[in-house]
C-alpha positions in Angstrom: 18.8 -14.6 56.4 16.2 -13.0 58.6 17.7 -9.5 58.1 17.6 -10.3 54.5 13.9 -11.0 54.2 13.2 -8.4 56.5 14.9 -5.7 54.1 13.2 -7.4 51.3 9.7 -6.4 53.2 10.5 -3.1 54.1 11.6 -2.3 50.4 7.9 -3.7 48.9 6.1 -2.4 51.9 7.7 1.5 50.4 7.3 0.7 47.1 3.7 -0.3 47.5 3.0 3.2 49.4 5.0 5.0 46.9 2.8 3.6 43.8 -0.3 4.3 45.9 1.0 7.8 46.2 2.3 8.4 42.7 -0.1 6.2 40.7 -3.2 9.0 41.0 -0.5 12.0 39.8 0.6 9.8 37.0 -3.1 9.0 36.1 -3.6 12.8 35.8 -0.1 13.4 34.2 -0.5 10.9 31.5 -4.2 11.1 30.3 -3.9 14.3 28.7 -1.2 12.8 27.1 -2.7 10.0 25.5 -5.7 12.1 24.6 -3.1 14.1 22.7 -1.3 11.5 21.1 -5.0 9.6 20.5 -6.2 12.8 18.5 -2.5 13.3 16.6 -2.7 10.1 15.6 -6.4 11.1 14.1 -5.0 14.3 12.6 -2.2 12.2 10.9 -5.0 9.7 9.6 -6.8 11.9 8.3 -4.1 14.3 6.6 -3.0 11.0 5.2 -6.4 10.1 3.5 -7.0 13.8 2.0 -3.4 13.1 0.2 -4.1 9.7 -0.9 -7.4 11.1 -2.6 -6.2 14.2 -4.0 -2.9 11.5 -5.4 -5.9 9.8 -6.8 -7.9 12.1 -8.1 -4.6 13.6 -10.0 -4.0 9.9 -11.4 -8.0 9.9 -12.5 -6.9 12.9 -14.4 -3.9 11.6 -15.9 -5.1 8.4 -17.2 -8.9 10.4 -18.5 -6.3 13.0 -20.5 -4.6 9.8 -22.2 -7.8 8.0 -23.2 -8.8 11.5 -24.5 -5.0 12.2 -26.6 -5.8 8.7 -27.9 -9.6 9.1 -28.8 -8.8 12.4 -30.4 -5.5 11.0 -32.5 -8.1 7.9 -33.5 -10.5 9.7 -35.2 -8.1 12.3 -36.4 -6.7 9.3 -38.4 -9.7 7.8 -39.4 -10.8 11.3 -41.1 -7.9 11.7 -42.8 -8.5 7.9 -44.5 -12.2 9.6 -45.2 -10.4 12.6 -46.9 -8.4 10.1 -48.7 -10.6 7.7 -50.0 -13.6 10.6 -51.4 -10.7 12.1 -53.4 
């Protein structure tokens, strides 16, 4: 039992040296990293809004083309009952 602790305190004793060693070249590893994926994941926000707007801005379009079509085949109509009724 005594051998058995003792293993278990020279294993945590090596693993706490081997964070201390390893934790300041992961620190410098990984930032860059993050900062990367941080300003990716900005990129990707952004290319998503200039998509949604120009989807927008083509459904704008759509919808003032229809009201236009409908205006224009409105009065179209309504002149033609004009042309009828003077003759």
């Amino acid at each position: 039992m005594l051998q058995n602790n003792f293993d278990k305190i020279v294993i945590g004793t090596a693993l706490a040296f081997a964070a201390s060693a390893l934790l300041p070249i992961a620190k410098t590893t990984f930032r860059p990293l993050a900062e990367a994926g941080m300003q990716g994941g900005a990129n990707l926000i952004n290319r998503s809004k200039s998509y949604i707007e120009l989807a927008r801005q083509e459904v704008e379009d759509i919808v003032a083309e229809a009201q236009f079509e409908r205006m224009k085949k409105q009065l179209d109509q309504e002149i033609a009952l004009l042309d009828d009724t003077e003759k």
